[in-house]
C-alpha positions as CSV (number, residue, x, y, z in Angstrom):
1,X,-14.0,-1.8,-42.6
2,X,-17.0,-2.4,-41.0
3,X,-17.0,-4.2,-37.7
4,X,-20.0,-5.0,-35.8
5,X,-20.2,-6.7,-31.9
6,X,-22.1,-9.7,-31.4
7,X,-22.8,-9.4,-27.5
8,X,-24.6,-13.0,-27.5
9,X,-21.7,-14.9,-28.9
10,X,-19.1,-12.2,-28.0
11,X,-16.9,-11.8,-30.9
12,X,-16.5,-9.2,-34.0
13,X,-17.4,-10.0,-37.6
14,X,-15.4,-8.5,-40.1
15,X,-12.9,-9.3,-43.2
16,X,-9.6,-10.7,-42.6
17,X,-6.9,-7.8,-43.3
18,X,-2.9,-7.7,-43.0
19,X,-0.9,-7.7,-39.7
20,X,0.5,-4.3,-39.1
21,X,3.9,-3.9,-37.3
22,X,2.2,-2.2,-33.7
23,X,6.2,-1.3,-33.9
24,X,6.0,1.5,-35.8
25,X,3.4,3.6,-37.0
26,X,2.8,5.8,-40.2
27,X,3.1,9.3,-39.7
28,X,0.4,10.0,-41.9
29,X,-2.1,7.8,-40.1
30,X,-0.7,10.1,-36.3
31,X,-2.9,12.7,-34.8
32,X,-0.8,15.2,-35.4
33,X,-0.2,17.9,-38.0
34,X,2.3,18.5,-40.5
35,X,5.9,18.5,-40.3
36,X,5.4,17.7,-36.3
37,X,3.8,14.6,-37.2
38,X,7.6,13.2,-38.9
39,X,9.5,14.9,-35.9
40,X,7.2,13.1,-34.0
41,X,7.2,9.5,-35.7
42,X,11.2,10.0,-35.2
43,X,11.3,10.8,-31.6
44,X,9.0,8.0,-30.6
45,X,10.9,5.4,-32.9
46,X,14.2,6.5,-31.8
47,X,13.0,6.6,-28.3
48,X,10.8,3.4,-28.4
49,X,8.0,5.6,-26.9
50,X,4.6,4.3,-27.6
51,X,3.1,5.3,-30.8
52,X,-0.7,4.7,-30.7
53,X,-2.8,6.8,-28.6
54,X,-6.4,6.3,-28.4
55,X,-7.0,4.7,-31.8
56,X,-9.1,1.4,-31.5
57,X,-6.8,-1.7,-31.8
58,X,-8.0,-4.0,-34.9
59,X,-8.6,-7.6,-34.0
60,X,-5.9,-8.2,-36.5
61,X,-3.4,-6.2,-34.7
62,X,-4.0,-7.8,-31.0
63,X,-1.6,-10.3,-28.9
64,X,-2.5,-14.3,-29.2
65,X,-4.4,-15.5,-26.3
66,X,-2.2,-17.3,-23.9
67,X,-1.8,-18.7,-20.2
68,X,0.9,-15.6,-19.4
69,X,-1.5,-13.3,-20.8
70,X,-4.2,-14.1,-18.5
71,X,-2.1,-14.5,-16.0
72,X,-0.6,-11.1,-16.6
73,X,-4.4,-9.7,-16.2
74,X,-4.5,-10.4,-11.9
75,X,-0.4,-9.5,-11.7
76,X,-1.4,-5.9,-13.2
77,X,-3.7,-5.1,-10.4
78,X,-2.4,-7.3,-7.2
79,X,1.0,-5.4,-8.4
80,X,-1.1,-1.7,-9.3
81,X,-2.8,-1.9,-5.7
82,X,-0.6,-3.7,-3.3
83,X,1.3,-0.7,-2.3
84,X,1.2,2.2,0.8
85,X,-1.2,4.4,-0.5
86,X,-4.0,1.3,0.0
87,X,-2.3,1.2,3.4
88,X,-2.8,4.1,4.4
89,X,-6.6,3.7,3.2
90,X,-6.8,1.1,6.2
91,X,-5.1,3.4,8.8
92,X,-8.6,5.8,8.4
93,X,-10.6,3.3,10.0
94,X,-9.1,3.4,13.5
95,X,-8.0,6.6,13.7
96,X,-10.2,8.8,11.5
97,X,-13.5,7.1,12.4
98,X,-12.9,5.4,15.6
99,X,-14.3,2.0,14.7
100,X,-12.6,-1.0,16.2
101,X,-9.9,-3.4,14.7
102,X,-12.8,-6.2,13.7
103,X,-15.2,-3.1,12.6
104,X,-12.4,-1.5,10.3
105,X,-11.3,-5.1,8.9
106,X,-14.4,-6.0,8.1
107,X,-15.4,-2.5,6.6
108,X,-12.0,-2.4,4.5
109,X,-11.9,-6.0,3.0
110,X,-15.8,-6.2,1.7
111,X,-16.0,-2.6,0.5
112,X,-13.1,-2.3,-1.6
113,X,-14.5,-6.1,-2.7
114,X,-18.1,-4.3,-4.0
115,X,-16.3,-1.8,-5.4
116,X,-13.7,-4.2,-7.4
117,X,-16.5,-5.6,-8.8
118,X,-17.1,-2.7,-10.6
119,X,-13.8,-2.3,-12.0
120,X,-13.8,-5.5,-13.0
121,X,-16.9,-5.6,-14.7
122,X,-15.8,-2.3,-16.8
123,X,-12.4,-4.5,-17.9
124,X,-14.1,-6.6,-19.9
125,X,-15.3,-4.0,-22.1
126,X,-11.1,-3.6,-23.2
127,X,-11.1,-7.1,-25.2
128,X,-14.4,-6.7,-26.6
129,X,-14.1,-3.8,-28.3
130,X,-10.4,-3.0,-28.6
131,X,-11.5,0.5,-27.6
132,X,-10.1,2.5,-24.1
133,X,-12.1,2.6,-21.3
134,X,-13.6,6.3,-21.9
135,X,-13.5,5.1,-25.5
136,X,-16.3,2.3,-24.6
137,X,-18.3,5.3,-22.4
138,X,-19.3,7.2,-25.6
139,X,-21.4,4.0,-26.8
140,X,-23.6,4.5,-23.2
141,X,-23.4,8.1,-22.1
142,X,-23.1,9.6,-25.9
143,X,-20.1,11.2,-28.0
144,X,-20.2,14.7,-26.3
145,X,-21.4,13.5,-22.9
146,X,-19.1,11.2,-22.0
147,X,-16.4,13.9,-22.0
148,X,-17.6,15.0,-18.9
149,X,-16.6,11.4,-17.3
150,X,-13.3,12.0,-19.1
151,X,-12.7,14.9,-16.9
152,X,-13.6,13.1,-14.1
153,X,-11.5,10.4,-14.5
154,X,-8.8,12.8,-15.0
155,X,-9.1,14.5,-11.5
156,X,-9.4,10.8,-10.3
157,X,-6.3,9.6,-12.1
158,X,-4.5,12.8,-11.5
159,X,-5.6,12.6,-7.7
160,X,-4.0,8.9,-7.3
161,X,-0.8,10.5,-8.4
162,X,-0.7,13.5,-5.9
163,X,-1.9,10.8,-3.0
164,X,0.7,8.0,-4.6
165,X,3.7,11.1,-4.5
166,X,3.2,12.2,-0.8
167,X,2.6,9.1,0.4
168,X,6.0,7.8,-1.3
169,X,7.7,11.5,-0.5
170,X,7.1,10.6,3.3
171,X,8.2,7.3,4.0
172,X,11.2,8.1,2.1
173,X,11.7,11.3,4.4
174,X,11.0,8.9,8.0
175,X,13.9,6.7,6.7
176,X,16.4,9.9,6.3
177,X,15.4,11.1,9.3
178,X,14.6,14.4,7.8
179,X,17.5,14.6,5.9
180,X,15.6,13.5,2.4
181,X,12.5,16.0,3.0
182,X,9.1,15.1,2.1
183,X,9.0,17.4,-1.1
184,X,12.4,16.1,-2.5
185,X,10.7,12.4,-1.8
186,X,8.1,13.3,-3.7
187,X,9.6,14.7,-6.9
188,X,11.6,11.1,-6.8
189,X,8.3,8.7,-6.9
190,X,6.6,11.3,-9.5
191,X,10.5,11.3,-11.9
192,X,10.8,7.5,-11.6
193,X,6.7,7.0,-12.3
194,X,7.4,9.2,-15.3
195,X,10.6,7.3,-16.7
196,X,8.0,4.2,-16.7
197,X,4.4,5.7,-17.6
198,X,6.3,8.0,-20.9
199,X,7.6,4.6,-23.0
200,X,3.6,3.4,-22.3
201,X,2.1,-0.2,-22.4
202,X,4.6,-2.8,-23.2
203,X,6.9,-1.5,-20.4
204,X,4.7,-0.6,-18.0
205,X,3.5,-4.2,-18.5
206,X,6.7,-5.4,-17.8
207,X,7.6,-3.3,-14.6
208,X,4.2,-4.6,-13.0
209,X,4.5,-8.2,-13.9
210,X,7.5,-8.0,-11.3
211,X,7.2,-5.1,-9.0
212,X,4.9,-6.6,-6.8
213,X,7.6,-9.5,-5.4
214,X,9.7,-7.3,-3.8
215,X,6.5,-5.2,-2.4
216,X,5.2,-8.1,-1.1
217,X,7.7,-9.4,0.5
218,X,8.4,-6.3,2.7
219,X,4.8,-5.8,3.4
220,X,5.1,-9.6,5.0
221,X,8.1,-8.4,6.7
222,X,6.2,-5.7,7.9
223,X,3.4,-8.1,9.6
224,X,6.2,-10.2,11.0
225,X,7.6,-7.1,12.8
226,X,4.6,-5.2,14.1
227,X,1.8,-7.9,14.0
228,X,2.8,-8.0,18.1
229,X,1.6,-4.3,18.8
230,X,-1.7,-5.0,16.7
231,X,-4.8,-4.2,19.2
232,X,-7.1,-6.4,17.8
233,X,-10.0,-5.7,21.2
234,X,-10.0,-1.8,21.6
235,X,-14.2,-1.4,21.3
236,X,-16.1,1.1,18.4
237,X,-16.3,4.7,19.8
238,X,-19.9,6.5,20.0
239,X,-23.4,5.8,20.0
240,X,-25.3,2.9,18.2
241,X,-26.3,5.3,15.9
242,X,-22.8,6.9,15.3
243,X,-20.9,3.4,15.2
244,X,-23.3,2.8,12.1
245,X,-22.8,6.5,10.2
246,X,-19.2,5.9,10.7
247,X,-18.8,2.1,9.2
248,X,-21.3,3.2,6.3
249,X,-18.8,5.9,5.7
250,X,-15.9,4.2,6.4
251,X,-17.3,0.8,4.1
252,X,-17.9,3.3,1.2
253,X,-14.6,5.3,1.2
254,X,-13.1,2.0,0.9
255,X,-15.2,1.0,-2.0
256,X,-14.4,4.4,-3.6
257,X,-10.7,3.4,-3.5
258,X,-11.3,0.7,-5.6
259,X,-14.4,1.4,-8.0
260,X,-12.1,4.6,-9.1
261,X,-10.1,2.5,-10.9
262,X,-13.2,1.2,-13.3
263,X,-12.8,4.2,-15.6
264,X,-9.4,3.0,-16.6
265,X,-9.9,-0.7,-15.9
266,X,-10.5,-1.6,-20.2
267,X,-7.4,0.6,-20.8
268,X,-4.7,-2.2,-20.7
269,X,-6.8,-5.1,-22.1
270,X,-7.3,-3.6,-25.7
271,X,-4.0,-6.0,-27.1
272,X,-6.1,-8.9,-25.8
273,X,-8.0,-10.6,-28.9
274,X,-11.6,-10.4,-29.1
275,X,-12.4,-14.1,-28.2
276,X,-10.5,-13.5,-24.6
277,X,-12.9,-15.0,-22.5
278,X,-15.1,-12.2,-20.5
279,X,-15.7,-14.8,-17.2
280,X,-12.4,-15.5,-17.1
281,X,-11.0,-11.3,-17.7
282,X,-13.3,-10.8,-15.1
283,X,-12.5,-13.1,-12.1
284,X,-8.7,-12.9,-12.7
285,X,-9.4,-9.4,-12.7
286,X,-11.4,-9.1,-9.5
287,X,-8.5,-11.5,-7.9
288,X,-6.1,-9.2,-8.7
289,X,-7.9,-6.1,-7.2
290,X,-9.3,-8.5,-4.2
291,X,-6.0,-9.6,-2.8
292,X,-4.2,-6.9,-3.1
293,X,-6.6,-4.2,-1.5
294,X,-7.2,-6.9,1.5
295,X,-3.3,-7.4,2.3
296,X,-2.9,-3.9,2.5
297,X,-5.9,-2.3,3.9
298,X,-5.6,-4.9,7.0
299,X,-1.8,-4.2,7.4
300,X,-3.2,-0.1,7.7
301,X,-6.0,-1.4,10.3
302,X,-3.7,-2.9,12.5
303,X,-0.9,-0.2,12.2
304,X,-3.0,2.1,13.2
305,X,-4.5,0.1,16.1
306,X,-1.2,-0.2,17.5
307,X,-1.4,3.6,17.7
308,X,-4.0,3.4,20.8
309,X,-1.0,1.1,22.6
310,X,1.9,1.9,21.6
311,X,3.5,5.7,22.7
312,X,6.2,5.7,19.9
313,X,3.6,4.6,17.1
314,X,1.3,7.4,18.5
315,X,4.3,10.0,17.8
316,X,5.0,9.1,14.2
317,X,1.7,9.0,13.5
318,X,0.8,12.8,14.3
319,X,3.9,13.0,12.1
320,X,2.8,11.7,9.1
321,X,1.4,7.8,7.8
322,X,4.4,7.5,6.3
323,X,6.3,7.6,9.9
324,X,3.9,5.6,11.2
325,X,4.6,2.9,8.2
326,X,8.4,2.8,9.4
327,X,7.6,2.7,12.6
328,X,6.3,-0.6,12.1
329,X,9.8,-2.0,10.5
330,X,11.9,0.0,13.9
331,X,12.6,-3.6,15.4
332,X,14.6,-4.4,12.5
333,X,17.0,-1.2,12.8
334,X,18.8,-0.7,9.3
335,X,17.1,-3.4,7.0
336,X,13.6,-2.3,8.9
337,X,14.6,0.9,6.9
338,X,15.7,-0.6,3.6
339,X,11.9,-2.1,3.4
340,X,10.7,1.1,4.5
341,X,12.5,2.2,1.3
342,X,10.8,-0.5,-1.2
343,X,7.4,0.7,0.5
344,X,7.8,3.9,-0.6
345,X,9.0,3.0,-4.3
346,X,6.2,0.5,-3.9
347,X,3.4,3.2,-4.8
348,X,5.2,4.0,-8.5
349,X,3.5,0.6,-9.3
350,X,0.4,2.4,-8.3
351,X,1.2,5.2,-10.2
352,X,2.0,4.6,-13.5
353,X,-1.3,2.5,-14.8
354,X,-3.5,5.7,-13.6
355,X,-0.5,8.2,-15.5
356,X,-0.8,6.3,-18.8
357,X,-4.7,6.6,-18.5
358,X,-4.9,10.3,-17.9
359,X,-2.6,10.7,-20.8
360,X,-5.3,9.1,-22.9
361,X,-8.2,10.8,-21.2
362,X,-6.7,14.2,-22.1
363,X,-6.8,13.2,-25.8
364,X,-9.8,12.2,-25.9
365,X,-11.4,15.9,-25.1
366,X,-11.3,16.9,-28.4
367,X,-9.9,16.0,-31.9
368,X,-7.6,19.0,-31.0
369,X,-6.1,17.6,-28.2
370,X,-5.9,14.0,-29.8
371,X,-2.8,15.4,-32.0
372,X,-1.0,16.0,-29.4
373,X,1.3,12.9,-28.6
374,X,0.4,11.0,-25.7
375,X,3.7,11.3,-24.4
376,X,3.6,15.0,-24.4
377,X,0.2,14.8,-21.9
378,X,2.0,12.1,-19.6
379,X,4.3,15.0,-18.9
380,X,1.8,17.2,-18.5
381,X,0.0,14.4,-16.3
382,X,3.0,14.0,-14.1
383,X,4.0,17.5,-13.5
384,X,0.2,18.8,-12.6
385,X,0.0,16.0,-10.1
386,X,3.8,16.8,-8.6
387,X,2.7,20.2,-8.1
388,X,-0.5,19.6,-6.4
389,X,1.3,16.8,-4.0
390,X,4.0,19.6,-3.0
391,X,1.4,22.0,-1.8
392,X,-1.2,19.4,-0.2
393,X,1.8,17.5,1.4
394,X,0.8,18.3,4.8
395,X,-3.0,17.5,4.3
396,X,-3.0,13.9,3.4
397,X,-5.9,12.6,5.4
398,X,-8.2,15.1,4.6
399,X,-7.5,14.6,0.8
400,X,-8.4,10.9,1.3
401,X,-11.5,11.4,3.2
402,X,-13.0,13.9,1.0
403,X,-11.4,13.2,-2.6
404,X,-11.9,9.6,-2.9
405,X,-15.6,9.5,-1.8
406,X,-16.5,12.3,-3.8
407,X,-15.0,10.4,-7.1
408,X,-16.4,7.4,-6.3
409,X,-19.7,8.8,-6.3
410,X,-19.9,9.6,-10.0
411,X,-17.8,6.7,-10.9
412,X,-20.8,4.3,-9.5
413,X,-23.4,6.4,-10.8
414,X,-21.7,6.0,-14.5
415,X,-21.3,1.8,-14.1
416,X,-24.7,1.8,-13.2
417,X,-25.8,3.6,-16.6
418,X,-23.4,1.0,-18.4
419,X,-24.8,-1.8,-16.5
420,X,-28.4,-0.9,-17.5
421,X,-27.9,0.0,-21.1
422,X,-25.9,-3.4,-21.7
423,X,-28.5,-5.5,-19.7
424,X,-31.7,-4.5,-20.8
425,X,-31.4,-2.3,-23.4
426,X,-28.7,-4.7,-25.5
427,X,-29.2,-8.4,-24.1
428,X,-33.1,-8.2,-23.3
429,X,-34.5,-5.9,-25.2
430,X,-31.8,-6.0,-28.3
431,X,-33.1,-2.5,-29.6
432,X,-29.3,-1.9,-31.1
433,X,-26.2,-3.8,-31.8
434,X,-22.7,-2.5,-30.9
435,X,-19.8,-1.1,-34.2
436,X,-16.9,-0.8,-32.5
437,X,-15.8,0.8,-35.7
438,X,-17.8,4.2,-35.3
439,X,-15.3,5.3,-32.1
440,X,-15.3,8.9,-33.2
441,X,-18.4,9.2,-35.3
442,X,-20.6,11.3,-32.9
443,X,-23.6,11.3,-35.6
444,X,-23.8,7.6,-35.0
445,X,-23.5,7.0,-31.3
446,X,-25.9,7.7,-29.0
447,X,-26.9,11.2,-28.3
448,X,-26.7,10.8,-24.8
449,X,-29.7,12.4,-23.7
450,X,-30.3,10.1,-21.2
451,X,-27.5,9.3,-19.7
452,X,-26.4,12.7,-19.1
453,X,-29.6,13.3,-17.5
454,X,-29.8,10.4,-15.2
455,X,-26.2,11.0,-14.5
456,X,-27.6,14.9,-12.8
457,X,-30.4,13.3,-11.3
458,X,-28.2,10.7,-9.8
459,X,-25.9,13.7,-8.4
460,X,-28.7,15.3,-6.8
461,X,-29.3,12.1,-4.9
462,X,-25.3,12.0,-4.1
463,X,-25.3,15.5,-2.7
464,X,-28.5,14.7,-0.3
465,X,-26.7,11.8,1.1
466,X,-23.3,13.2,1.0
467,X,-21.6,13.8,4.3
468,X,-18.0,15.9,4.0
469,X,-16.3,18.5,5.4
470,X,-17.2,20.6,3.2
471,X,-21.2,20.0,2.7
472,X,-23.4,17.5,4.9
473,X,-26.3,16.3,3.0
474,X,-29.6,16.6,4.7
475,X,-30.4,13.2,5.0
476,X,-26.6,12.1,5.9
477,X,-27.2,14.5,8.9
478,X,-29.6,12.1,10.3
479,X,-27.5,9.0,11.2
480,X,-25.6,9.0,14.6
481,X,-23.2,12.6,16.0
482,X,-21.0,13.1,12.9
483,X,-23.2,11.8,10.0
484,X,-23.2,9.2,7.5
485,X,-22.0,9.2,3.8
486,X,-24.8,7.8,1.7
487,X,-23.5,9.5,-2.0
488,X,-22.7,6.4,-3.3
489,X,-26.2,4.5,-2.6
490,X,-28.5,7.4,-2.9
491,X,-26.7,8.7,-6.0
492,X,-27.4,4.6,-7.6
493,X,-30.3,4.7,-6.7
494,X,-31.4,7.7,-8.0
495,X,-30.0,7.1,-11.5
496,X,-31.0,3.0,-11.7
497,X,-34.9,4.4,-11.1
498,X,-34.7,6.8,-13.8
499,X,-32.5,5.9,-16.7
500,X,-34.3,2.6,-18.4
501,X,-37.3,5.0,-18.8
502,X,-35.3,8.1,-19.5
503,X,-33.3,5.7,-22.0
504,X,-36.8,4.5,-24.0
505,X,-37.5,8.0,-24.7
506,X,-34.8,8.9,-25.8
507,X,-34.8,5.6,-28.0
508,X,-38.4,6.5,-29.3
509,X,-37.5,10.0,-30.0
510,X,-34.4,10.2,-31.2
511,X,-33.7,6.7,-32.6
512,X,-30.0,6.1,-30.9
């Protein structure tokens, strides 16, 4: 059936057909082959596993709009993002790149706002089109390039669950005392984040509609106990020059943290019916994102300014953040550790939503790799990610300073590819129409000449403005002693300039 997307009026034109049971699926109609495909079909019905992987949901088979189902939109991310590893995120500021409490604040709350934005914008895409997030990219970057975002997004997502695991792996080892050890802490957040993310998007739905009540309320415990040894004066260390390189830096990791999550952000809106209203997905959505990231990231900046007066805060920090984070509760003895305890089971709500998403993004490789269950890949998901936390357990603030920037450098260059393509090349200029229907027809979506090639150029402008451990970029070498990380703008930059002309010959050329 042929479906085609009328941006103007935002709906979908096609012929009325039968409601399915989204209950259970036909094994005929699953990716997978043969006798597997019945085997399969049984386990997930006897299991009540998920059946649908990245198939496009029909408008006929989606959820009636209703006041919970918004509402359920802002809960998803204010519960996704209100946890420690966004905590820790704030802790940087201070002690990483010595900017004052007002400096880091400021830094934290408008730069993971900019990057929400993003996110947000790329959520309304879910509704519209039924279709997963790396689904939607195929209809701006091409069929065959837009597996290279795919990949991306899986070392993102993957990423998340590594940082999400050692952060929960020590907190949980600070309340034993040592006696739970950081590895054995972080094989419980990554078994419990499995239980959830394997039965896929009805319960995940369910766990984060309430998981953030008890998170919040120990996070507001948490301000009631250490607010007092919050140094709110302590000055911005360096040079004029250096102050700036470091809040430029500091500004875009934090925008980084949350932009990441644009990749995935359509993922768990495809059950919404097509007339959900896009202002409305969009706001709730940026709510959701902008309250949660500034509780959390100003809870980090003023744990770690009570590092610079306070000895025993000092101590657990060279011991790890999550020491520091229970050092913040060690005026409330025992229940001061039960919170510490719902902290660090906190970041499974974190977890999950970017687990589910990998599964997906692995399936959408190849046709291949679609017929494997999506189940089977959340395993996969989860144990790569374990792995990887139990050998970079001791490294965590060098992972954030160099893995979150460096993703969030192709994740902006991508949304700016989208965000031309859908405003002048499908509202002003009108030179196609969107099918929602032709998903996995590569012979009718774009070839993605264009896109891929703007994406390069806007890499080459990320790597001159890049400034990491590993590589300083020329021109991030200019700004202050230690450098300042311009990926993100350079990298935007260099992609906005070139793609609407890059995209007209390709249009003139090749016709799509």
């Amino acid at each position: 059936m042929k479906k085609l997307y009328d941006l103007e009026k935002g709906n979908v034109h096609d012929v009325p057909s039968p409601s399915p049971d989204l209950s259970v699926v036909n094994p005929e109609t699953l990716s997978v082959p043969g006798k597997f495909a019945t085997w399969n079909s049984k386990i997930e019905s006897f299991a009540g596993l998920e059946a649908r992987g990245i198939e496009r949901v029909l408008p006929s088979e989606r959820q009636k709009a209703s006041t919970s189902a918004y509402l359920q939109m802002a809960l998803l991310w204010f519960s996704t993002n209100v946890t420690a590893n966004n905590l820790t995120l704030g802790l940087l500021g201070p002690l990483v790149y010595e900017l004052s409490f007002l400096d880091s604040a400021l830094c934290a709350v408008f730069g993971s706002f900019v990057g929400s934005i993003g996110a947000s914008y790329m959520s309304i895409w879910g509704p519209q089109s039924g279709n997963r997030t790396m689904i939607v990219a195929r209809y701006f970057m091409g069929y065959h390039p837009s597996k290279l975002c795919c990949l991306l997004n899986i070392v993102i997502l993957l990423g998340y669950g590594m940082i999400d695991c050692v952060i929960g792996g020590q907190i949980l080892s600070a309340v034993g005392n040592g006696s739970i050890s950081t590895a054995v802490g972080i094989v419980i957040v990554a078994v419990i984040s499995w239980i959830v993310a394997v039965f896929g998007m009805s319960v995940f739905h369910f766990y984060e509609r309430w998981a953030f009540i008890p998170q919040t309320l120990v996070l507001f415990i948490l301000i009631g106990s250490a607010a007092p040894n919050f140094d709110t004066t302590f000055p911005s260390t360096g040079s004029p020059q250096t102050i700036a390189g470091n809040r430029l830096s500091f500004f875009s990791l934090c925008l980084s943290a949350s932009i990441s999550w644009a990749p995935a952000a359509a993922d768990f809106y495809v059950y919404y019916p097509v007339t959900t209203s896009r202002p409305l997905t969009f706001t709730l959505t940026l709510l959701g994102f902008t309250l949660s990231f500034s509780l959390v990231t100003l809870i980090g900046v003023g744990l770690a300014s009570g590092t610079l007066t306070t000895p025993s805060w000092a101590t657990a920090s060279a011991t790890s953040s999550g020491a520091l984070i229970l050092a913040g509760y060690s005026t409330l003895g025992g229940f001061g550790k039960f919170c510490g305890v719902i902290v660090a089971l906190g970041v499974i709500a974190n977890n999950i939503p970017g687990t589910y998403s990998a599964a997906l993004n692995f399936q959408m490789l190849s046709p291949y790799m679609e017929r494997i269950p999506r189940y089977l890949w959340t395993c996969l998901c989860v144990v790569i990610y374990t792995a990887c936390a139990l050998g970079g357990r001791n490294h965590l603030y060098t992972i954030f300073q160099n893995f979150l920037p460096l993703m969030g450098y192709w994740v902006a260059i991508f949304l700016i590819i989208v965000l031309e393509e859908h405003v002048f090349f499908l509202l002003i200029l009108r030179s196609r129409t969107l099918d929602w229907s032709i998903w996995a027809d590569p012979r009718q979506l774009p070839v993605g000449v264009a896109a891929l090639t703007a994406f390069l150029i806007g890499w080459a402008g990320a790597i001159v403005g890049m400034d990491q451990v590993y590589y300083v970029g020329p021109l991030a070498k200019l700004v202050g002693d230690n450098g300042a990380d311009m990926g993100v703008w350079l990298g935007v930059g260099f992609t906005a300039l070139s793609f609407p002309l890059l995209r007209c010959l390709e249009l003139r050329f090749l016709g799509r």
